[in-house]
C-alpha positions as CSV (number, residue, x, y, z in Angstrom):
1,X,-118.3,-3.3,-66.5
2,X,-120.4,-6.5,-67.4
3,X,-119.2,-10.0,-65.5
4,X,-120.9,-13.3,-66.4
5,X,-120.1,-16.5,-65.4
6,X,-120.2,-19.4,-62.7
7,X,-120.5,-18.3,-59.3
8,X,-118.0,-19.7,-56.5
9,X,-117.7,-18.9,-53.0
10,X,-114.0,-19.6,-50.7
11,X,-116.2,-21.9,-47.8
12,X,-115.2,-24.2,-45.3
13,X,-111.3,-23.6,-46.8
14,X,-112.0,-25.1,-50.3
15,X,-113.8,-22.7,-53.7
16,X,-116.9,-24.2,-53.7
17,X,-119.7,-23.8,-56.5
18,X,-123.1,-22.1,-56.1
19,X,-126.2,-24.0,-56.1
20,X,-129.4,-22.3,-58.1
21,X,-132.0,-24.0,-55.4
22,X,-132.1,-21.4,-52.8
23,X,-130.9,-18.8,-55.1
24,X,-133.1,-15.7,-55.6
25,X,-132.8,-11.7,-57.0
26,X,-131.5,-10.5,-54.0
27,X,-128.2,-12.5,-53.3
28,X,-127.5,-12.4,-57.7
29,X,-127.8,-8.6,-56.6
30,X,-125.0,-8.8,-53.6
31,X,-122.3,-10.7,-55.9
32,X,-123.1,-8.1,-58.8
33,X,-122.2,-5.5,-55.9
34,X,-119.3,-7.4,-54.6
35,X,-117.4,-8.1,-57.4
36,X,-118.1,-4.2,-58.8
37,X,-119.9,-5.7,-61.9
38,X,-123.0,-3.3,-61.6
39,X,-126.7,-4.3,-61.5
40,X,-127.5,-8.1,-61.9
41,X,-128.7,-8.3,-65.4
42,X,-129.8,-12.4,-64.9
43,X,-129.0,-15.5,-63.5
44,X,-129.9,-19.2,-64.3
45,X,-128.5,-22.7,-63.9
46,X,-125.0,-23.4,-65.5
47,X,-124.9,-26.4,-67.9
48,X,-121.1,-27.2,-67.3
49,X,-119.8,-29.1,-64.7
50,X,-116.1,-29.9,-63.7
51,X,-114.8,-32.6,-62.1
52,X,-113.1,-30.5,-59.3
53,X,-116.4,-29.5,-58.2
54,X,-118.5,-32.2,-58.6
55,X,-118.1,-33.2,-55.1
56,X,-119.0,-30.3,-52.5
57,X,-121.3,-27.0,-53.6
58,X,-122.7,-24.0,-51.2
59,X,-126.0,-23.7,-51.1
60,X,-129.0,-21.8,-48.3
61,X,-127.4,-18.2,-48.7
62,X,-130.1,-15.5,-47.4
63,X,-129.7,-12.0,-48.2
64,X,-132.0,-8.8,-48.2
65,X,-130.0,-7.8,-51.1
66,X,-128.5,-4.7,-49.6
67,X,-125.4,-6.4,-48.3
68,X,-121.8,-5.5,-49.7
69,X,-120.6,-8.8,-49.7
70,X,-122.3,-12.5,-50.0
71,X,-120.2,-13.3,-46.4
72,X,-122.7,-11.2,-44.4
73,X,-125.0,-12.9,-45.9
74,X,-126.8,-16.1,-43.6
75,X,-127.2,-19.8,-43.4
76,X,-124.6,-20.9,-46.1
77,X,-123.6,-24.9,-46.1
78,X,-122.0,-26.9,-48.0
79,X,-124.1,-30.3,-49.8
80,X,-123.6,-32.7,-52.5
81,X,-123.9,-31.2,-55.9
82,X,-123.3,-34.0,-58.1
83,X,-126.5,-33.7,-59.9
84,X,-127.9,-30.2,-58.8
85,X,-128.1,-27.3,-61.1
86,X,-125.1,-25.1,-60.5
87,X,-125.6,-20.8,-61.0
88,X,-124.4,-18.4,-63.1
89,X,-124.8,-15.0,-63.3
90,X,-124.9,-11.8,-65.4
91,X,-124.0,-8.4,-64.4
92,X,-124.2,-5.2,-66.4
């Protein structure tokens, strides 16, 4: 099955968006995983932007890229993303 799309975490009781800054292979790799998409295919920075989530995005997520699930991942928190480049991803 092939997912692509904007990636958005449930943190701190709100869907927040992604950030690309900390972003790397291995945690593209755990969403691909968690959402049963497959391998990750790519990822790169999203050029849309709503207004519900212009406010609050996750960013600092640490993986080794064999978790199940981005929540055992470390170091999430949540920032400002009014004018940082948001992620999407590609699974195949």
């Amino acid at each position: 099955m092939e997912c692509e799309g904007e990636v958005e975490v449930y943190f701190m009781q709100d869907w927040k968006r992604v950030l690309l800054d900390s972003w790397s292979e291995s945690e593209a790799s755990v969403v691909c995983r968690q959402l049963g998409c497959g391998s990750l295919f790519s990822f790169s920075s999203s050029s849309t932007s709503s207004p519900e989530h212009r406010h609050m995005c996750v960013t600092g997520f640490n993986c080794s890229g064999s978790e199940a699930h981005l929540g055992n991942c470390s170091s999430a928190q949540a920032v400002n993303c009014s004018s940082k480049e948001q992620l999407s991803i590609t699974c195949s």
